[in-house]
N, C-alpha and C positions, 0 to 999 in steps of 0.2 A: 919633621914636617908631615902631616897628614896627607893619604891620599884627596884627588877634588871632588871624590864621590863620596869621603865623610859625610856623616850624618844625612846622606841623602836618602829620601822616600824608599821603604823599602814593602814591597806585596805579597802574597803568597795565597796563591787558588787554591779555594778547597778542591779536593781532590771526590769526594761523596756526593751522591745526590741527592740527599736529602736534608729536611731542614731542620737536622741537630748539628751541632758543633759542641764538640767536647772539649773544652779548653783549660789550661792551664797556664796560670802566668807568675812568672816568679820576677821579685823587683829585688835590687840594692842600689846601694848609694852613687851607682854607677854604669849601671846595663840592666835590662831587660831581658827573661828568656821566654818563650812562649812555648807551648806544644799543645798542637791540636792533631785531634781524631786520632787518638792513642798512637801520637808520635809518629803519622805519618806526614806532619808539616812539622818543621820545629825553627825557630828563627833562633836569634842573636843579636841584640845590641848593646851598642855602650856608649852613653853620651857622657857629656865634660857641664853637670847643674853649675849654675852658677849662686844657686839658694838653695839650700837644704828643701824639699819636697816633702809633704805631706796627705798630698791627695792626687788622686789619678782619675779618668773620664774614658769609660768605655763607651764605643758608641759603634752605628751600624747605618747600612743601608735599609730601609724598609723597618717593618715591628724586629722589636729585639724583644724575645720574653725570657727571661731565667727560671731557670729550674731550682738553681742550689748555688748558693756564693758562699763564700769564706775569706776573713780578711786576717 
């Protein structure tokens, strides 16, 4: 049995003040890992798809502009 706070919302403050963020995000067929501003935020998840996934949606607060993506 899972705990009741599975899958729930999870945040993490940058820790920089300014307005880069250096990100990386790695996906599988079952969790999610992130690391921003050279590994000083790093998260962890792992949810239970119920359809195979083929697309993802980053988004933000305020203008998001990229520099450099890679898929």
């Amino acid at each position: 049995m899972f705990s009741n706070t599975f899958a729930k919302k999870t945040f993490a403050r940058q820790l920089r003040n300014n307005n880069l963020l250096k990100l990386h995000l790695f996906f599988d067929k079952a969790s999610a890992e992130m690391f921003a501003d050279d590994r000083e935020i790093v998260m962890t998840d792992i949810f239970l798809p119920t359809e195979d996934f083929t697309r993802f949606k980053l988004y933000g607060d305020g203008k998001v502009f990229f520099t450099n993506a890679k898929a």
